[in-house]
Structures are given as structure tokens and as C-alpha cells.
C-alpha positions in Angstrom: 59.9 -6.2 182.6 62.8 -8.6 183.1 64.1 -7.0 180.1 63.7 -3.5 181.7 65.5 -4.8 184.9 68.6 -6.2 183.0 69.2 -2.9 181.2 68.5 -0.7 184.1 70.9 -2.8 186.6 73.5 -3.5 184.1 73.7 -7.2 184.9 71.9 -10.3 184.2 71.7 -12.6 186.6 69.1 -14.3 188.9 68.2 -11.0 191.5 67.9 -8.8 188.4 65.7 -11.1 187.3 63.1 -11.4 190.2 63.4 -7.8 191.0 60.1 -6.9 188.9 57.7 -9.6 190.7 59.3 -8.8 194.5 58.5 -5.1 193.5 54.9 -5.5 192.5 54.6 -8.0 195.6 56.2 -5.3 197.6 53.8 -2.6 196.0 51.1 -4.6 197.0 51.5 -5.4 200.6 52.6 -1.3 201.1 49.0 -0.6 199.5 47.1 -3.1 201.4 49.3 -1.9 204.9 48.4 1.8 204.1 44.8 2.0 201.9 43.9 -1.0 203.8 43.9 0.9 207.3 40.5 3.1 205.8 38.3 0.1 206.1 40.2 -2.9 208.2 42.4 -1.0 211.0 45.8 -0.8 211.5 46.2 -3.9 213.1 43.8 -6.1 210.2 45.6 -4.0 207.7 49.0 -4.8 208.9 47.6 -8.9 209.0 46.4 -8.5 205.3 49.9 -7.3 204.3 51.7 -10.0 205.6 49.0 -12.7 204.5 49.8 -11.3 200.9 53.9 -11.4 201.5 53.6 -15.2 202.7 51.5 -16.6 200.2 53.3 -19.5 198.7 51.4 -19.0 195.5 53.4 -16.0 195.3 56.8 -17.3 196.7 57.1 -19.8 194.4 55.9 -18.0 191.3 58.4 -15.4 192.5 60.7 -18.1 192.6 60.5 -19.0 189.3 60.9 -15.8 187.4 57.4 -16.0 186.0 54.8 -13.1 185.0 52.1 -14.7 187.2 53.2 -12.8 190.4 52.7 -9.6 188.6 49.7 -10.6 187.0 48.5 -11.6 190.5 49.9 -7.9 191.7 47.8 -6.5 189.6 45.0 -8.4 189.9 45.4 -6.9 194.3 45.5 -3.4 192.8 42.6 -3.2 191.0 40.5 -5.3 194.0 41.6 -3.3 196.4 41.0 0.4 194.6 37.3 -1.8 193.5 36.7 -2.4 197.3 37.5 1.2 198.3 35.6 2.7 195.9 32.4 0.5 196.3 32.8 0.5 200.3 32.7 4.9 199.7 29.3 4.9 197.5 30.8 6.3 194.8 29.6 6.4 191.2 29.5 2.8 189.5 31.1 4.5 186.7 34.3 5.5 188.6 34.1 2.2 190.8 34.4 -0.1 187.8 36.4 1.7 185.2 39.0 3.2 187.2 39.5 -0.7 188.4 39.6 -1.8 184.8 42.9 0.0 184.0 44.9 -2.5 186.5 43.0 -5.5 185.1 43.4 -3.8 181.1 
């Protein structure tokens, strides 16, 4: 991915390079702000969110230009569409394999 961000920007240098882990991070805290609101509110939603943007886990892997903060990303992805889906009753079959393609 770091790759992929070098050749789409055109440079190599240190933003380039943490441009793929602030994205996912990014990605994540939009999903929990917006998908969160169904089940926690707008207000627990919007705490969730910022929970996720200020976990030092997550700054500092960031930091580093390691894979872990997208790893973690999409760890939050497939939780979160896991939670939705089980908190709706729907089929286990959806619930879990659906989930399984973040964590594949």
C-alpha cells in the first residue's frame, strides 16, 4: 500500500508514506460516526469515533509507517458490520461470512 501511495503521489517521502494507515484510520472513525449512529446515537457514535482517532496504539503504529494500523482498520470494519448484523437478527450465514471478507 505504501508502494501504491508512492506511485500514485509521485513522491516518496514521509506523508506519502503514512497516507495509507491515516486513510484506513480515517475510514474507520467515518464508519463508526455514521453506521455507529443505528445502535449508539449520535452523540455515543460521535464518542466512539474519536475514542478510535486518539488511540495511542494507533498514533504510534501510524507513526511508524507500519501495516499494524491497517490491520487494526480492518480488524474495526469487520466488528463493526459483525455487530450490525447480529444486533439486526439476521441470518448467521450473512452475519459471519460477510464479516470474514475484512478479516480474509
Amino acid at each position: 500500500m505504501v508502494a501504491a501511495s508512492f506511485k500514485l503521489s509521485g513522491v516518496r517521502n514521509e506523508r506519502t508514506a503514512r497516507l495509507p494507515s491515516a486513510l484506513f484510520i480515517l475510514a474507520v472513525a467515518l464508519t463508526l460516526a455514521t453506521v455507529g449512529r443505528i445502535s449508539l446515537g449520535p452523540i455515543h457514535s460521535f464518542i466512539a469515533a474519536l475514542c478510535w482517532l486518539t488511540n495511542l496504539g494507533l498514533i504510534e503504529k501510524g507513526r511508524m509507517i507500519e501495516i499494524e494500523a491497517i490491520y487494526c482498520s480492518l480488524f474495526a470494519f469487520a466488528l463493526i458490520l459483525w455487530l450490525l448484523l447480529w444486533e439486526q437478527k439476521r441470518s448467521p450465514w450473512l452475519t459471519f461470512v460477510v464479516s470474514w471478507i475484512f478479516l480474509g
